[in-house]
N, C-alpha and C positions, 0 to 999 in steps of 0.2 A: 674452241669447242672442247668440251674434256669428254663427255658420252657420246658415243654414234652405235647408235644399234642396224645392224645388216641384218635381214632378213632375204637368204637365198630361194629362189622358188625358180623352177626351172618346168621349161612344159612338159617336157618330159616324164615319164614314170610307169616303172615295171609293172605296180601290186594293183594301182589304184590311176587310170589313167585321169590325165588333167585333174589330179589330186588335187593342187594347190588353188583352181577353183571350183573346188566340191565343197557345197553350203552344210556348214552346222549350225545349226539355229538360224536359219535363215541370211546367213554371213558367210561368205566366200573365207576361205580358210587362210588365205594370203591376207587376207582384210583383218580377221581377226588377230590375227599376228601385229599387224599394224596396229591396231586400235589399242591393243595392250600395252606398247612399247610406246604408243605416245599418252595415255594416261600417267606412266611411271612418272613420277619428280623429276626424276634426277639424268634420265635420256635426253638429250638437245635435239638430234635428228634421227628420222629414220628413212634410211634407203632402202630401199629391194633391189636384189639382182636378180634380172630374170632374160630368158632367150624368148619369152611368148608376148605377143600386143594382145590377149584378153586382160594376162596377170596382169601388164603394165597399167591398164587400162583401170584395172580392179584397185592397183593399190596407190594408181594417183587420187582414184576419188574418196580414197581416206586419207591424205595427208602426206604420202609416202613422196619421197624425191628416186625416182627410178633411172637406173645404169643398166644399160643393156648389155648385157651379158657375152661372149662372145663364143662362136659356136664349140672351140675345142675348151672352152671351160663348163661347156652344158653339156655333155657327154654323161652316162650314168657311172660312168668312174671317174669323173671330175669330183675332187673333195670340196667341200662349204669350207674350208681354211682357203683355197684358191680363187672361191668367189668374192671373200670376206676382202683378202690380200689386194683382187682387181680392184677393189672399191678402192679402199684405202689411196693404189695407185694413180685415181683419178680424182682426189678431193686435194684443194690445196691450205686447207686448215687439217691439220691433221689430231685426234682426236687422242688423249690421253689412256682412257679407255674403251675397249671397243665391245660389241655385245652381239655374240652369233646368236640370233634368233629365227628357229626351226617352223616352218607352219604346218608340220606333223604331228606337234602339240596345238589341238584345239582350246585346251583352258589352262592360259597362262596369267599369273597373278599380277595386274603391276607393282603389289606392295612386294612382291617376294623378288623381282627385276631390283626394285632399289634397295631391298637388305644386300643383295650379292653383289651391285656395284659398290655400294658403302665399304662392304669387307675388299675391294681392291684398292679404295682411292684413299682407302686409310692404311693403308700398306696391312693388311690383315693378311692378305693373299695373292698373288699371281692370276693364279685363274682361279674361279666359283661355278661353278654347274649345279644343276639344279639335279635332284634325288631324293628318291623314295625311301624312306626310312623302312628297313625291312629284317624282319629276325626269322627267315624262311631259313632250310635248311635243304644246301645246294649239294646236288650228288654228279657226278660225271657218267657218261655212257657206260663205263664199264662196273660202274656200284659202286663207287670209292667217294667214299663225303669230300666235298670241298673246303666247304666251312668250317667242318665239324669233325671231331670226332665221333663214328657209329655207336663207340663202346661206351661213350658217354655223352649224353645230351641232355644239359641244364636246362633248368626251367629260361623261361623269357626275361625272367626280369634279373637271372642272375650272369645274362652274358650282355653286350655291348653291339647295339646293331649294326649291321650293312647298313649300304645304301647301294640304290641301285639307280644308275643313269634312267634318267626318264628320257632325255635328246630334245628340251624345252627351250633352252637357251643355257648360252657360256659367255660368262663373262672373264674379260682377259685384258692384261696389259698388254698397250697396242705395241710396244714398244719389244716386248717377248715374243707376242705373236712374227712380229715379223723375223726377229734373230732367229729362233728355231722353225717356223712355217707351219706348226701344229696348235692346237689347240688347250695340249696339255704340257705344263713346264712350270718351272722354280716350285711358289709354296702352291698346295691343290687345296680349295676348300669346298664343300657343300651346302648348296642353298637348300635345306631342305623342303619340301612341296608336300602336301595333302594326297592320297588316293585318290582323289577324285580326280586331279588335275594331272594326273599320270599315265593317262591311256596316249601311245602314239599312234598314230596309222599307219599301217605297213599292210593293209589289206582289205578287202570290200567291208569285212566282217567288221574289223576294228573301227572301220567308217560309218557301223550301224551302229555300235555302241555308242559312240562320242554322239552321234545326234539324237539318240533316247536319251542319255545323260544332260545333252544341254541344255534344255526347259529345266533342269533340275542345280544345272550348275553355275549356267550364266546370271548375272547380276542382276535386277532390275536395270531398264533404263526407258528413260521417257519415248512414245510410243508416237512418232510424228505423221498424224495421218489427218486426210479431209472430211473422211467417214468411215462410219463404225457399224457394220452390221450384225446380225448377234443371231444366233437361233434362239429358238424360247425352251422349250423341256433340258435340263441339265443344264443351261446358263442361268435364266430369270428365273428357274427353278433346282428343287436339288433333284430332279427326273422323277420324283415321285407324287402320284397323285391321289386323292381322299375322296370314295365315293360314299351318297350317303343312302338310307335305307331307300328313295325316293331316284335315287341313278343320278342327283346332280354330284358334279366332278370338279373338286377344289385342290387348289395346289399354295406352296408354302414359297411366299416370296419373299427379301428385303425391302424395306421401305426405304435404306437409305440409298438403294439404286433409285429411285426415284430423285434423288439431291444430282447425286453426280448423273443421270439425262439430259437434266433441267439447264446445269453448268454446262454441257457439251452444246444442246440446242441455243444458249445462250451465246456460245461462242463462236457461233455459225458452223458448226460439223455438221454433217448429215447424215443420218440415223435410220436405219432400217431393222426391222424382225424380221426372218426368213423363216419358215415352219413346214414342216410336212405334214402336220396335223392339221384338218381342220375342228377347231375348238371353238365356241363360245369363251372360254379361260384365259385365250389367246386374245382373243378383239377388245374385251372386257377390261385387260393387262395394258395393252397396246395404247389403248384410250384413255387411261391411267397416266400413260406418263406421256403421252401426246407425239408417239412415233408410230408411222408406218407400217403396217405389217402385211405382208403375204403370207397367203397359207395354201395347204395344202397342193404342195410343189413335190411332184416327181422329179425334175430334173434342176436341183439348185444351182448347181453351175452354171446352167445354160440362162438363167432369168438373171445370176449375178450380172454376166457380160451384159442381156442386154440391159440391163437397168446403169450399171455402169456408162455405157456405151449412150442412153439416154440423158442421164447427169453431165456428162462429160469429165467422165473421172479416172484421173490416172488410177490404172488397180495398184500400181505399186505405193501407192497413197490410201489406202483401202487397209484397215482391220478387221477381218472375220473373226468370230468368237465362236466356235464350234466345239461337240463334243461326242460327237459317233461318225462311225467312219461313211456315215452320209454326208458328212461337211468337208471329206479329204478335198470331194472336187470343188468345191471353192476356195477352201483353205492355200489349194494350190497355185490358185489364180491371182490372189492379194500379196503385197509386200508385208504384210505383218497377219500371219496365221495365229491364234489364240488360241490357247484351249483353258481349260479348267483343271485340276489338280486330279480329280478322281476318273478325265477323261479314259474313253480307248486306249490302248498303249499303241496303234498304230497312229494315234489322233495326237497323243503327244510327242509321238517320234517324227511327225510333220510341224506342229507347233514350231512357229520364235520362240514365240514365250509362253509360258506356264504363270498362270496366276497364283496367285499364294491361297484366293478366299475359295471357297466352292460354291459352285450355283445355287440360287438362293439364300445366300449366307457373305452376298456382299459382294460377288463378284465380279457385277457389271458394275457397281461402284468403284470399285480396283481399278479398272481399265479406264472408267473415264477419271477418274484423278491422273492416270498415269498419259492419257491424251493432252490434257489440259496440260502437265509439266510442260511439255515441248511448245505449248504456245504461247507469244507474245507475252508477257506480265500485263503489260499495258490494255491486251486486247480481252484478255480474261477478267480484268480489274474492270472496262469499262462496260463488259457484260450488263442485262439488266440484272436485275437480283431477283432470283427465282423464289418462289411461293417455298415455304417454309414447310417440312415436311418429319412427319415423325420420325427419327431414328432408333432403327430397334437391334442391340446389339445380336450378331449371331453367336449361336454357341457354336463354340472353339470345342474340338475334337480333343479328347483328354491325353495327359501323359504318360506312359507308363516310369514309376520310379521304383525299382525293387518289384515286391508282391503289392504295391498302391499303386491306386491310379489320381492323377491328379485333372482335379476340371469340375465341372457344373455335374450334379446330381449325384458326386462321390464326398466321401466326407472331409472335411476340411484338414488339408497334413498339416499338423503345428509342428513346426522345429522350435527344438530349443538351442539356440544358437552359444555354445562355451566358448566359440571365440579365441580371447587369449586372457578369458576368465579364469582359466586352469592355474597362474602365475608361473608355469613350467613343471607343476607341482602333481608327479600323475596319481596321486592319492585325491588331491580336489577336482579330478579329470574323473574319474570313477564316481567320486560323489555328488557332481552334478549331473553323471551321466543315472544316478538312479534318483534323482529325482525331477530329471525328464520323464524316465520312465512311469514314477508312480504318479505321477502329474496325469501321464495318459498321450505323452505326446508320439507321434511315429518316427522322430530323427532327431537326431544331434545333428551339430555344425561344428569345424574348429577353422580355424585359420591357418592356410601353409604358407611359410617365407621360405627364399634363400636369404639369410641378413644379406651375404654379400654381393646380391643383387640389388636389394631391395631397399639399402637405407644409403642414403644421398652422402657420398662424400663430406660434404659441409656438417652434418650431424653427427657424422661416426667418433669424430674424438670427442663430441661433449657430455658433461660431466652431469651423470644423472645421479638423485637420493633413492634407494630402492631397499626395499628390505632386507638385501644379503650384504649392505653396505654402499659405498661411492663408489663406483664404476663409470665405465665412457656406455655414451648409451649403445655401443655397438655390442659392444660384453654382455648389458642387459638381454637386448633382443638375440641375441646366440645363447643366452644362458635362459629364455624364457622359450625356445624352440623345442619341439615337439620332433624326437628322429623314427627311424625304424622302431627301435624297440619300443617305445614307448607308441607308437600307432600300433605297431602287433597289441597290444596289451588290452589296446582301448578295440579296435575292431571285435578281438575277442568276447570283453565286456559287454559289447555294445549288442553282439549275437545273444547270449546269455540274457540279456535284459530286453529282447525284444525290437531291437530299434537299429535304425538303419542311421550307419552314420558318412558325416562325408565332410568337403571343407573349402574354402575358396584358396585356391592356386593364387599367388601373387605374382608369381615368374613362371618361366615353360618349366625347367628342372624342375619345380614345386607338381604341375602338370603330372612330369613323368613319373616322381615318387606314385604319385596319390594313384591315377594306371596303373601300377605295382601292387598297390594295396587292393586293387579292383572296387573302387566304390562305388556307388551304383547312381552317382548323379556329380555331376560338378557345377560348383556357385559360384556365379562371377560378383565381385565384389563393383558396389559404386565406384568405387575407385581407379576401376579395370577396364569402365564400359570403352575408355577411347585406348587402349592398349591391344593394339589389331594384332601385333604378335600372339600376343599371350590368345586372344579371340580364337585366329587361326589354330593354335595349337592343339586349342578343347574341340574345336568343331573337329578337326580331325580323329575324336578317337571316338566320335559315333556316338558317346554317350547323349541321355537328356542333361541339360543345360539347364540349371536356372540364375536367369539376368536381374540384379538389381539396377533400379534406374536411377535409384538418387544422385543429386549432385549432375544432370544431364539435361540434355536438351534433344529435344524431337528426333532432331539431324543424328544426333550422335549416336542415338537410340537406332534409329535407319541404319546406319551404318553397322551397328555390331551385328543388328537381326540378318542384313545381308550373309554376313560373314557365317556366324551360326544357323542362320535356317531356320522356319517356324514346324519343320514336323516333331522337333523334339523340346521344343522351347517352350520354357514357362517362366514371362515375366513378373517384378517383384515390382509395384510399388515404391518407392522409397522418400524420404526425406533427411538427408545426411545433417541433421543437425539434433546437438547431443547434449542434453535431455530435449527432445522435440516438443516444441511450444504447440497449444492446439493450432492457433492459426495459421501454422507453415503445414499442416497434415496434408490437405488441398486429398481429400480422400477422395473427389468425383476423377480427380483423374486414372483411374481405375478405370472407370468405364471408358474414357477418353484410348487407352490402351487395349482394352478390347477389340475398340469399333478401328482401331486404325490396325494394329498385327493381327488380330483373328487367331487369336492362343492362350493358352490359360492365363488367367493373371492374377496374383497374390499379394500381400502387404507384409514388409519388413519393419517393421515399428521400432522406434528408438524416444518411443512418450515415455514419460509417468503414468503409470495406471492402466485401465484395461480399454477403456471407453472407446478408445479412439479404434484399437483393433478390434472391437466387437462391433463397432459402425461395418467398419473393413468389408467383414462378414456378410453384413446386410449389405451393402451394396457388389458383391460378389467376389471378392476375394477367395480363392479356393483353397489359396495355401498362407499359412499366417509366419511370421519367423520372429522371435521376440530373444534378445541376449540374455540369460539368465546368468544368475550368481549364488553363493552363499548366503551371502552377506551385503548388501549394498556399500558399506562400510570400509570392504577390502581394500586392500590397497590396487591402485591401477586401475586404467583409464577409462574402461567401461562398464564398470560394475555399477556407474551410480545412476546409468538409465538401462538397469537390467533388471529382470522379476526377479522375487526372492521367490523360494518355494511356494509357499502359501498362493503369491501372486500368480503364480503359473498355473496353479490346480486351480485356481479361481476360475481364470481365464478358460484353459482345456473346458471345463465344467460350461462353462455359458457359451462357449461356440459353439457343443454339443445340444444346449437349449434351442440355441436359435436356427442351429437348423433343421431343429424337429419342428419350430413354428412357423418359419418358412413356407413349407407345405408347397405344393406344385402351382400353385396359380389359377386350381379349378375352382370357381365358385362354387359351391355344395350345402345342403342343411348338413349340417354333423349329427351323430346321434344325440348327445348332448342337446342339442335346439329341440328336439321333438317335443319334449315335455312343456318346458316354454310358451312352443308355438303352439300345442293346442291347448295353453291354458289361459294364454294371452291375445292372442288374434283372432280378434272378434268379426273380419270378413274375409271370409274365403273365393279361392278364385277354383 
C-alpha cells in the first residue's frame, strides 16, 4: 500500500456537539470526508478512528475500514498525529504515505488530495497541507502589523501571498511522521485550495454557513431514489403567473420536463405533484404529463408520510423538490431534499442539492436526467420509448462582462480574437486592436503562456524558420510572449479605444499575471477544457468565465462546468479545426448546449468567410469570437483562418442586421403591411 488516508473523528466536541455526525448537504460530515478520500486516484484506503458506534456506523456505510479509537486518545487534548500514529500501529502493511484528513472541512477536493500526495511521492515535499491563498494584512493585539510593514503597504499584486492553514487535510511521509510524531517536518509544501472550500467548523455558526454554501458547492451527483415528488408554483413553473382581461390564470412552463417524466414513469419511479393551491393550471399540467397530483394541502408533511406509508416507500428513497419554506416540512422527511436555484434561502440551506436550471426553465427535467443516471443502464435502455415531445430551449439568465451584458435580448459581443497574431510585435498589437475597435467590435482576446510550462520538453530544442531568423522553437514562443510592459501598454490602448480586453490563461501563473492586470473576464481555451488545475484556478477568482468547447466531448464539457459553475459562465461553440471546413461547423449544437447547461452560449469560428458565424447568430449565439489579422498572408499560424479588416466590419455590420430582424417572435401587422393590406385584400374578417 503506498496511500492510506486517516480520517480522525472522535464523539466528542466542545463548539459543535456530535459534530462529526452533523449533515451538510444531507451527508454526515465523517461521510463526506470519506467519500472525498475515496474518489482521490491515488488513496488505496481509508480508515477512521473514532471512540463513537453512530461515526463507526456512518463511515462503514461509505467504504471506510474503522479502528476504534481508544479512550485516552479521544480525550479533547488527544492530538490527530496520536490518532493517525494508533492506526498505523495497527495495520501490517504499512503505507508509504499517509494523509490526515480532518471532517471539520466539509468541501474537500479529491483532485486537490492527489496534487498534494503527487508533490510527496515524487520527493517534492515532506509534508503538503492544504491553504488559502491570502494577501490580508495581519496586525497583533497590541497594533503592530505582522505581515507587514504599517508605514508601508504595497499594492496586492506587488507582494507575494500567505497562505493560511485551512485544517482539510496533511499529507506526509509516513516514515517522518513517525521519527518526529508531528505533522510538520523536513521539506513543508502547500496544496493550495479555493475559498470556497476553506470554511472549517469550530462552531454552530460556521456549521450554518457550510450547509448554505453546500447546494452551492458540492458537485453534481446522480440522485438514487424510488420517487419523486415536486411541488407545482417555482418548480414546474418560474412562480409566476399571467392573468388575462377575462380572470383566466396561465403560467410559463418547460416542455422538456415533460421528456424527462415520461423517462422516469418509464422507468418505474413514482411521481407525485403536491400543491397548496387549488388551481385548474395545476390539474390541466398534471394531466399533461400523466402524474398525480394533490392540491390544496394545508399540511404537506403530514399527506407525504401518509401517502408514503401507503406506497410503501422508504422516505430516505424519496426526492422532494420544493421551493418555499412550506416544503421545509417534507423536505425534512425525504433522503434527498431538492430545491431550485432561486429558492428560500432557508429552502436551500435545507436542500442536498440545488439544481443548476430554475423552475420552468428546465428543472424538473435536471432532476429526472439526474434520477435516471443512478439507475440500471439496462433498465433505462429497456424502458418503452416515450411519446416525443417538443423541446423548447430555456432562456439562460445573462452575464455580466465589464459594462456588457452577455445573453438573449442583449446585443451580440463580437471579440476580436489577436491571439498570437501580434507576432510579439506591440506596434501590430495596437493595430489590430484599432481595427477591432473601428469594426465595432466590444473586446479583444490575446493568448497568455508561461513557455516554460507550456511547450513539451520534446519541442523546446527544435529548430523553427521565423522571421527574426533560425531559432529552437522554445526562443521563438519566449521571443513571441507578451510580458507586463507590453499588457500595461495594450490594457491602456484598449481603455482609450473603448474595448474590453482580456486573454486565455494556458497555466495557473499565466492565471495570476492576467488577476494582476484585473481583466474583466477570463477565456478558457479548447485546449484547457480537460486541465482541472488550470479550471480550478479561474473558478477561484470569481470572475465570468468563458469556455470554449472545441476539440471535447459532453463528459468533458460536464466536468469543467462542475468545476467553474454556471452563475458566471458562458459557453463558446467551437470546432478546433483550422481553416474550418463547413461540414465540421455542426452549428445546432448550439442549442444542444443550451438545453443541457442552461447558460449563455456563443460561437468561436475558425471558417473562411462570414456565413457560417451569421448562421451562429440565427440560431442564438450571443457572443461571436472570430481571430483577426492584418494581413492573411502574415507570417504564422493563424492568420490564414483569420478576418482581415474589411472582413470583420463586414461581419460586425450583419450581426447588427440580423438582429434587428430577428424581432421578438410576436406575430403583428407592421406599419409597412397597412397599405398592402387594404389595397390588396379583398375579404375582410
Amino acid at each position: 500500500m503506498r496511500v492510506l488516508a486517516v480520517v480522525p473523528a472522535r464523539g466528542g466536541s466542545a463548539g459543535v456537539p456530535l459534530k462529526n455526525l452533523a449533515a451538510v448537504g444531507g451527508v454526515p460530515l465523517v461521510a463526506r470526508a470519506v467519500k472525498a478520500c475515496l474518489r482521490a486516484e491515488l488513496i488505496d484506503e481509508v480508515v477512521v478512528s473514532t471512540d463513537h458506534g453512530g461515526i463507526a456506523e456512518a463511515a462503514r456505510e461509505v467504504g471506510a475500514v474503522v479502528i476504534e479509537r481508544p479512550e485516552e486518545l479521544s480525550g479533547a487534548t488527544a492530538s490527530s498525529e496520536s490518532a493517525v500514529l494508533h492506526v498505523l500501529d495497527h495495520l501490517s502493511d504499512v503505507p508509504d504515505v499517509v494523509v490526515l484528513v480532518q471532517c471539520t472541512s466539509a468541501f474537500i477536493d479529491p483532485g486537490d488530495l492527489d496534487s498534494a500526495i503527487v508533490k510527496v511521492l515524487d520527493g517534492t515535499a515532506d509534508v503538503v497541507f492544504s491553504g488559502l491563498e491570502t494577501h490580508e494584512f495581519l496586525w497583533n493585539a497590541a497594533g503592530a502589523g505582522i505581515n507587514h510593514d504599517p508605514a508601508h503597504r504595497p499594492r496586492r499584486q506587488d507582494r507575494a501571498p500567505d497562505y493560511r492553514e485551512t485544517g482539510a487535510f496533511y499529507v506526509m511521509r509516513t516514515e517522518g511522521l513517525r521519527e518526529h510524531g508531528h505533522r510538520f517536518f523536513g521539506a513543508v509544501a502547500v496544496q493550495p485550495v479555493p475559498v470556497r472550500h476553506a470554511v472549517e467548523i469550530d462552531s454552530p455558526e460556521d456549521l450554518e454557513i457550510v450547509r448554505a454554501l453546500a447546494p452551492f458547492v458540492d458537485e453534481p451527483e446522480p440522485i438514487d431514489v424510488d420517487a419523486v415528488i415536486t411541488d407545482f408554483d417555482g418548480v414546474h413553473t418560474d412562480d409566476r403567473a399571467y392573468v388575462d382581461q377575462d380572470g383566466h390564470e396561465s403560467v410559463v412552463v418547460s416542455r422538456s420536463d415533460g421528456m424527462g417524466i415520461s423517462l422516469l414513469r418509464a422507468a418505474g419511479v413514482k411521481l407525485m405533484i403536491m400543491s397548496t393551491e387549488q388551481n385548474p393550471v395545476v390539474t390541466a399540467r398534471a394531466r399533461k404529463l400523466g402524474v398525480p397530483v394533490l392540491q390544496g394541502l394545508t399540511d404537506k408533511q403530514t399527506v407525504l408520510r401518509d401517502w408514503l406509508a401507503i406506497e410503501g416507500i422508504d422516505p430516505s428513497r424519496v426526492a422532494y423538490v420544493g421551493n418555499d419554506v412550506n416544503d421545509l416540512g417534507p423536505m425534512g422527511d425525504v433522503g434527498w431534499p431538492v430545491t431550485v436555484p432561486d429558492a428560500h434561502p432557508r429552502v436551500r440551506a435545507a436542500a442536498r442539492t440545488v439544481l443548476t436550471r430554475p423552475g420552468g426553465a428546465g428543472a424538473v427535467r435536471e432532476l429526472c436526467e439526474r434520477v435516471l443516471a443512478a439507475r440500471p443502464v439496462e433498465e433505462v435502455a429497456s424502458a418503452p420509448a416515450p411519446r416525443t415531445e417538443l423541446r423548447l430551449t430555456p432562456v439562460a439568465k445573462p452575464v455580466q462582462v465589464g459594462d456588457a451584458l452577455i445573453g438573449t435580448g442583449h446585443p451580440v459581443y463580437v471579440i476580436g480574437e489577436i491571439g498570437i497574431n501580434h507576432n510579439g510585435d506591440l506596434d501590430i498589437a495596437r493595430r489590430l486592436i484599432d481595427v477591432a475597435a473601428d469594426a465595432g467590435c466590444q473586446a479583444v482576446k490575446f493568448q497568455k503562456r508561461t513557455p516554460e510550462i507550456c511547450v513539451p520538453l520534446e519541442q523546446r530544442d527544435q529548430i523553427r524558420q521565423t522571421p527574426w531568423g533560425e531559432m529552437t522553437y522554445m526562443e521563438y514562443k519566449v521571443r513571441t510572449e507578451f510580458g507586463l510592459d507590453e499588457y500595461t501598454e495594450i490594457a491602456k490602448y484598449c481603455q482609450e479605444r473603448g474595448l474590453h480586453w482580456f486573454a486565455s490563461p494556458w497555466d495557473v501563473p499565466s492565471v495570476e499575471f492576467l488577476e494582476a492586470m484585473d481583466v474583466v473576464t477570463h477565456k478558457v481555451a479548447s485546449a484547457s477544457v480537460t486541465d482541472l488545475e488550470l479550471l480550478r484556478a479561474l473558478a477561484a477568482t470569481g470572475k465570468p468565465i468563458i469556455l470554449s468547447t472545441g476539440m471535447s466531448t459532453l463528459e468533458e464539457i460536464d466536468r469543467a462546468v462542475e468545476i467553474l459553475g454556471t452563475s458566471k459562465l458562458v459557453l463558446m461553440h467551437a470546432t478546433s479545426t483550422y481553416p474550418l471546413p463547413p461540414e465540421e461547423a455542426n452549428l445546432r449544437t448550439i442549442v444542444t448546449l443550451q438545453e443541457r447547461y442552461g447558460v449563455p452560449v456563443g460561437y468561436s469560428g475558425h471558417e473562411r468567410g462570414l456565413q457560417i458565424s451569421l448562421a451562429a447568430v440565427t440560431l442564438g449565439a450571443v457572443t461571436v469570437e472570430r481571430h483577426i489579422t492584418l494581413d492573411r498572408t502574415m507570417w504564422g499560424s493563424d492568420h490564414a483562418a483569420s478576418l482581415e479588416p474589411s472582413g470583420l466590419e463586414h461581419l460586425v455590420r450583419d450581426i447588427r442586421i440580423i438582429e434587428t430582424a430577428l424581432g421578438d417572435g410576436v406575430k403583428r401587422v407592421f406599419p409597412g403591411e397597412e397599405a398592402p393590406k387594404a389595397r390588396l385584400r379583398r375579404v375582410r374578417v
